[in-house]
C-alpha positions in Angstrom: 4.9 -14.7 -11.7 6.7 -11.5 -12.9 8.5 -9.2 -10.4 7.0 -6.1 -12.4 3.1 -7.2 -13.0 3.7 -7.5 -8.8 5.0 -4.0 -8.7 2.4 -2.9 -11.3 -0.5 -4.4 -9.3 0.8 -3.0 -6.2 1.4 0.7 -7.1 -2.6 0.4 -9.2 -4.1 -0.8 -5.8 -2.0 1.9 -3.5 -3.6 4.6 -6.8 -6.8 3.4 -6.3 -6.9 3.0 -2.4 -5.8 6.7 -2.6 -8.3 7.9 -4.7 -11.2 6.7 -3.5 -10.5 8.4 0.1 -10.6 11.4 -2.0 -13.1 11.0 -3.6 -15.3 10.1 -0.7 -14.5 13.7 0.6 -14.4 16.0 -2.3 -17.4 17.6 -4.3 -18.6 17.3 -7.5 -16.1 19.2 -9.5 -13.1 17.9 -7.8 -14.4 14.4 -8.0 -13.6 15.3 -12.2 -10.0 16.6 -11.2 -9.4 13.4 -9.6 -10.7 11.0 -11.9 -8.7 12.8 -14.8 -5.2 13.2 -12.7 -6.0 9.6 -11.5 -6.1 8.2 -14.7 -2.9 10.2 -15.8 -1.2 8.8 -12.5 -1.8 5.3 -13.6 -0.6 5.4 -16.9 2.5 7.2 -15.6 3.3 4.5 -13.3 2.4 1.8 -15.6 5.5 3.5 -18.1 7.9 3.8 -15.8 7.2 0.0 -14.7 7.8 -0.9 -17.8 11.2 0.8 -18.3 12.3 -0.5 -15.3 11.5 -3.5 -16.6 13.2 -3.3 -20.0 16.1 -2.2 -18.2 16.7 -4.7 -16.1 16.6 -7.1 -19.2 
């Protein structure tokens, strides 16, 4: 198994852990913020995974 689908798996379950307490608490417009930023978070962390992993090959 790769060290960086680890580290990818890990920071998409600590995203999604972390959104859904907010979205349990927030209202129906800021449940849309969330979703969108969410799914902007995830794709950030998912390209800075990969660098780190084309850097350390």
């Amino acid at each position: 198994m790769q060290l960086s689908a680890i580290a990818k798996g890990m920071a998409v379950g600590a995203a999604a852990g972390t959104v859904g307490y907010f979205v349990s608490a927030a209202s129906g417009r800021e449940k849309a913020k969330l979703k969108r930023r969410t799914v902007k978070a995830v794709h950030a962390i998912g390209a800075v995974m990969d660098s780190i992993a084309d850097f350390l090959h």
